[in-house]
Backbone as a ProteinNet text record, in pm:
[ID]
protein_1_A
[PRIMARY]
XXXXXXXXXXXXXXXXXXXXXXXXXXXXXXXXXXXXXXXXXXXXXXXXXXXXXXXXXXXXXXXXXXXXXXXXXXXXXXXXXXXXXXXXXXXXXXXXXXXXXXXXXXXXXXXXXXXXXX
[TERTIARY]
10035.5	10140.5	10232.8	10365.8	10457.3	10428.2	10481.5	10442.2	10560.8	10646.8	10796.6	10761.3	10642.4	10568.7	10491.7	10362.8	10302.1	10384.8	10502.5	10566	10615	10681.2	10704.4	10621.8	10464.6	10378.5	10336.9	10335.3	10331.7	10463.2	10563.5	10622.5	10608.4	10520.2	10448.9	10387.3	10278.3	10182.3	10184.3	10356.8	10372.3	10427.1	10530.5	10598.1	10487.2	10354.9	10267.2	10217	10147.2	10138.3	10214.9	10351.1	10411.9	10421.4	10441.3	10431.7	10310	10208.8	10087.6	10079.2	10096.1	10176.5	10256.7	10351.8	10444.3	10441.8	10303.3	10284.6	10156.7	10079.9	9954	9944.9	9856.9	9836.6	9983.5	10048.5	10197.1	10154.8	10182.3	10169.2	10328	10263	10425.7	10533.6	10486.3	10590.7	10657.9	10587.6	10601.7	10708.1	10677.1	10741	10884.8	10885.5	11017.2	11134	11084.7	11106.5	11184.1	11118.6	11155.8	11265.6	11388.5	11463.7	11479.7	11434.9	11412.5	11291.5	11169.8	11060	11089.7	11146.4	11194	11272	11389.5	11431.4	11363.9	11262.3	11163.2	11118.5	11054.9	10948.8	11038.6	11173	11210.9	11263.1	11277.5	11337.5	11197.4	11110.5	11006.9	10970.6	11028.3	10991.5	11085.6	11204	11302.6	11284.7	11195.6	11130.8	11080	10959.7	10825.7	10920.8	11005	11082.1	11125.7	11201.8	11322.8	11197.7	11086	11024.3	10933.3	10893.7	10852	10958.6	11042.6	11121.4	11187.6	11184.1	11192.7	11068.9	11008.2	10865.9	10815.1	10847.4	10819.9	10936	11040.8	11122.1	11105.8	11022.4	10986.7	10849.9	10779.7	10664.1	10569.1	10684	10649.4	10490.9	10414.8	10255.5	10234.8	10288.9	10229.5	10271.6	10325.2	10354.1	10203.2	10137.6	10027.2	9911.2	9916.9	9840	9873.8	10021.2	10048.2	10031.2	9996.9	9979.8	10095.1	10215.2	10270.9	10440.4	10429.5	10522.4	10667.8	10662.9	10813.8	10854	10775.3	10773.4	10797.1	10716	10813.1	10916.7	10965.7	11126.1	11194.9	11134.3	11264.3	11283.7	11174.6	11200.4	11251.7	11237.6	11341.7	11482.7	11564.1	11631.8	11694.4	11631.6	11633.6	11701.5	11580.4	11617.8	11757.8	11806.3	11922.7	12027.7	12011.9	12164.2	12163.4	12059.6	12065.8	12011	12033.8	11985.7	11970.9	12102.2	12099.5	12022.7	11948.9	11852.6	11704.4	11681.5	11559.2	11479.1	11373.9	11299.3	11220	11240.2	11166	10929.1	10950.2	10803.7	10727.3	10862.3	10824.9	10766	10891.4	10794.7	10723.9	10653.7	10538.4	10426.3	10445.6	10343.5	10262.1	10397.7	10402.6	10295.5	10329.9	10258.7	10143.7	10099.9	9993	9896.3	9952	9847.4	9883.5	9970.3	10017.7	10017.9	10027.4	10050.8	9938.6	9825.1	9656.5	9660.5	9669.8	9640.9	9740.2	9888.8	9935.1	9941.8	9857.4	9829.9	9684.9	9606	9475.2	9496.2	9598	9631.8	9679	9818.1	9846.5	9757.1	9695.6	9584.5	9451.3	9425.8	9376.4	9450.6	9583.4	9638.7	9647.5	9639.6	9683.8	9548.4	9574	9468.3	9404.9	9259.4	9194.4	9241.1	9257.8	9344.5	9204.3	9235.9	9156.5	9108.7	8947.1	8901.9	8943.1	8964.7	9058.8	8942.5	8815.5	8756.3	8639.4	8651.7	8573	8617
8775.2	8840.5	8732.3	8779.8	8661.5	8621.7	8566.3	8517.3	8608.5	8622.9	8708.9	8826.8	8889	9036.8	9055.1	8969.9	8899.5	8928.4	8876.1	8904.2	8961.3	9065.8	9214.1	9365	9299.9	9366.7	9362.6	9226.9	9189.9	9269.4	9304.8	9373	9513.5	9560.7	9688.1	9745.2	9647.1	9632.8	9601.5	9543.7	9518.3	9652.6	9718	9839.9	9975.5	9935.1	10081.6	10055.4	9952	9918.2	9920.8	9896.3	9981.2	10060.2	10168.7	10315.1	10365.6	10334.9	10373.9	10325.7	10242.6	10163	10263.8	10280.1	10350.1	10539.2	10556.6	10690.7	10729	10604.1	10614.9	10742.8	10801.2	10869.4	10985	11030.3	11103.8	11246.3	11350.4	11463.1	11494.1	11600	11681.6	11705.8	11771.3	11799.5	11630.4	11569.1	11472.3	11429.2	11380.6	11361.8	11391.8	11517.9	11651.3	11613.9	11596.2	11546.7	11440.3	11341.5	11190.8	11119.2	11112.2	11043.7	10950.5	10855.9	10705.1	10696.9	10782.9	10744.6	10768	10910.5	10942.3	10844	10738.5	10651.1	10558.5	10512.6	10349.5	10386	10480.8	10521.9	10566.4	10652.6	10613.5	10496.1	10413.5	10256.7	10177.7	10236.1	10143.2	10206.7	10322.3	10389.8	10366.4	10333.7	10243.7	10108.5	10061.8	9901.5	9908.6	10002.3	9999.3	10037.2	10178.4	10199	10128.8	10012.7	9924	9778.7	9779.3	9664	9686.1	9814.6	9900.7	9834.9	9906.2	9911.6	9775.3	9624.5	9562.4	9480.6	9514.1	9474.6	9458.6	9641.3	9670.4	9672.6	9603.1	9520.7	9400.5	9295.9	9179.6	9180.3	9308.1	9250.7	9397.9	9452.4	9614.7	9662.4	9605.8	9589.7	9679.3	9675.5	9689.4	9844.2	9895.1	10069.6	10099.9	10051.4	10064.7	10122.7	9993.4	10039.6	10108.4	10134.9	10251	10364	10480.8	10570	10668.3	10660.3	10795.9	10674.5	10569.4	10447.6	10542.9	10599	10720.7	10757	10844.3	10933.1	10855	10713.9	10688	10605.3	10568	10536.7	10656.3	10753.2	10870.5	10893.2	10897	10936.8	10845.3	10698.5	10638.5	10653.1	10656.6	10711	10825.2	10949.2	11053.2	10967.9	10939.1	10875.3	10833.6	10674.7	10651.8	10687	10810.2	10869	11011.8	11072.3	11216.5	11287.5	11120.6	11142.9	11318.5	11371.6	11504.6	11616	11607.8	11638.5	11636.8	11532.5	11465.8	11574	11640.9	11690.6	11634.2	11627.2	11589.7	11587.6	11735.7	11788.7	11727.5	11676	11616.8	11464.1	11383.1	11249.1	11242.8	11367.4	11361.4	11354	11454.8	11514.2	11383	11285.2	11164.1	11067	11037.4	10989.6	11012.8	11142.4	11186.5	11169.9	11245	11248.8	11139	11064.7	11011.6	10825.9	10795.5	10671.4	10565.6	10615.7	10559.9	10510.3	10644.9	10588.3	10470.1	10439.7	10359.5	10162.6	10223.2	10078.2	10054.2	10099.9	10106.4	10039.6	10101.6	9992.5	9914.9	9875.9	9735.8	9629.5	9703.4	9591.8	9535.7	9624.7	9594.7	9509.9	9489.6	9395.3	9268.6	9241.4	9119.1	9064.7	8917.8	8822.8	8843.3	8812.5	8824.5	8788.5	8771.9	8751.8	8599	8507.6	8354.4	8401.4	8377.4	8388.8	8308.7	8339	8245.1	8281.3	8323.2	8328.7	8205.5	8106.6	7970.6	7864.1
9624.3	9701.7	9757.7	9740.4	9805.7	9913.9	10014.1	10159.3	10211.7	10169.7	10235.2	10247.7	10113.8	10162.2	10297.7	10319.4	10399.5	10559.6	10561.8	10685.6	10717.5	10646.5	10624.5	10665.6	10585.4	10641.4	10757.6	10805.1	10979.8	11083.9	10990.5	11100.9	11074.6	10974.8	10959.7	11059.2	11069.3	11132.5	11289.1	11319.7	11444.2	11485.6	11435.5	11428.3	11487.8	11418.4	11429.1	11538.8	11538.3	11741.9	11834.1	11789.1	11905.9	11926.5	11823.9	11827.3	11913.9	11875	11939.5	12070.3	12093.1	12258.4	12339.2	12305.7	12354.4	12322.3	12258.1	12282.3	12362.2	12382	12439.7	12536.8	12559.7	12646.9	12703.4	12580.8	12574	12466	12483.7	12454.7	12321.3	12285.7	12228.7	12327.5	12409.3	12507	12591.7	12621.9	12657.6	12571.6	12430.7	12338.6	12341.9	12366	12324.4	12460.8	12573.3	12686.8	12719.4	12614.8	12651.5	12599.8	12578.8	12458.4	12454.9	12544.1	12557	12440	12512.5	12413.1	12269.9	12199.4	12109.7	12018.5	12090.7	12059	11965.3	12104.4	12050.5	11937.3	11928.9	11838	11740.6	11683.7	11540.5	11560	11621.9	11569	11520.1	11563.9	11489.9	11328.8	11307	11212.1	11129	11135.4	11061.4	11035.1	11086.7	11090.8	10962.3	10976.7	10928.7	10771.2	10746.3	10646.9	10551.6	10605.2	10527.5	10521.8	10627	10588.7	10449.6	10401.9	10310.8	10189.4	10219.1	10090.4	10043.2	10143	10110.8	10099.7	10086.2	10037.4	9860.8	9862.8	9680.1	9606.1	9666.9	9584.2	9524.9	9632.6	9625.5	9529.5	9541.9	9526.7	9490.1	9354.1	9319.9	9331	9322.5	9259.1	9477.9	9499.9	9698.9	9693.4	9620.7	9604.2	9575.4	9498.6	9417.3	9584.2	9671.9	9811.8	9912.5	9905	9989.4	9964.1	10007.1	9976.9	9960.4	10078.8	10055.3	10091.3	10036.2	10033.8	10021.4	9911.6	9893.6	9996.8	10042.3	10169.8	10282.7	10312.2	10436.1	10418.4	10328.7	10310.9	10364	10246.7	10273.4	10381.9	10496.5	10615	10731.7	10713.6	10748.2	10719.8	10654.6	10518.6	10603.5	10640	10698.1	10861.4	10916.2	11051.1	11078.2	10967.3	10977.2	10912.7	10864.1	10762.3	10801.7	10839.2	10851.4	10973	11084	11240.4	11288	11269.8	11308.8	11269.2	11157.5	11092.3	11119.5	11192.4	11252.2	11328.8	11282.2	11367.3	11491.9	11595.7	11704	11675.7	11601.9	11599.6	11438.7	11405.1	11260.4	11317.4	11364.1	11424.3	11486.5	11607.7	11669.1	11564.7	11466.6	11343.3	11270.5	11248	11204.3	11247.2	11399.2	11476.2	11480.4	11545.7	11494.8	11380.2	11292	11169.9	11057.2	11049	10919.8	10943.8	11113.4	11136.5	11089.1	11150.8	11109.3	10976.6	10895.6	10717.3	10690.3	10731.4	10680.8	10757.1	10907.4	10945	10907.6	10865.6	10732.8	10646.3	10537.3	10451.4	10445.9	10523.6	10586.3	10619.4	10687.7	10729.7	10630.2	10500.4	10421.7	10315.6	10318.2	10272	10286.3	10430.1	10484.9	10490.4	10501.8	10534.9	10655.4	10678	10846.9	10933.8	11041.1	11163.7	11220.9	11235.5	11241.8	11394.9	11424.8	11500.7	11601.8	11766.7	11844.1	11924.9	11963.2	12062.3	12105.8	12018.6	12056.8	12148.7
[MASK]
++++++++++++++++++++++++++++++++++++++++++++++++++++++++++++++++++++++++++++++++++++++++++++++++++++++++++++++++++++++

């Protein structure tokens, strides 16, 4: 794998922790409520998107471990071209059920993280 993939995936991987950061302990309604929060959270989903798609440009063979890789382009894609479109209950849904599987495989991509606790 290139090294330019590699850091890409690190901002995958940085992207979904924030998400999960910044939804911790936050509801649907919460969600629906918030447009600050609403904000953060598709800008990280446009991160995670375009860091995607410039990824399996570099380095086509990484479609192969994503699972639904199409799908979250498109929905970045969606985010920044068809903002008005954007379901609120769709990116909670996201969050919810769809975020896990894809920082899973990210993280099964990347190299171990070097033990710092000695």
């Amino acid at each position: 794998m290139p090294p330019e993939v590699l850091v890409l995936l690190f901002d995958i991987r940085q992207a979904c922790g924030l998400i999960r950061e910044f939804t911790a302990g936050k509801s649907a309604d919460d969600f629906r409520a918030d447009v600050q929060l609403r904000s953060a959270v598709e800008r990280q989903f446009i991160t995670i998107g375009e860091a995607l798609h410039q990824g399996i440009r570099l380095w086509p063979m990484l479609a192969d471990s994503i699972s639904d890789h199409r799908r979250i382009i498109n929905f970045r894609n969606v985010i920044v071209h068809g903002y008005a479109r954007v379901a609120i209950d769709t990116v909670w849904g996201v969050v919810e059920s769809e975020l896990d599987v894809l920082l899973s495989e990210v993280q099964e991509l990347m190299p171990p993280e070097p033990n710092t606790d000695q």
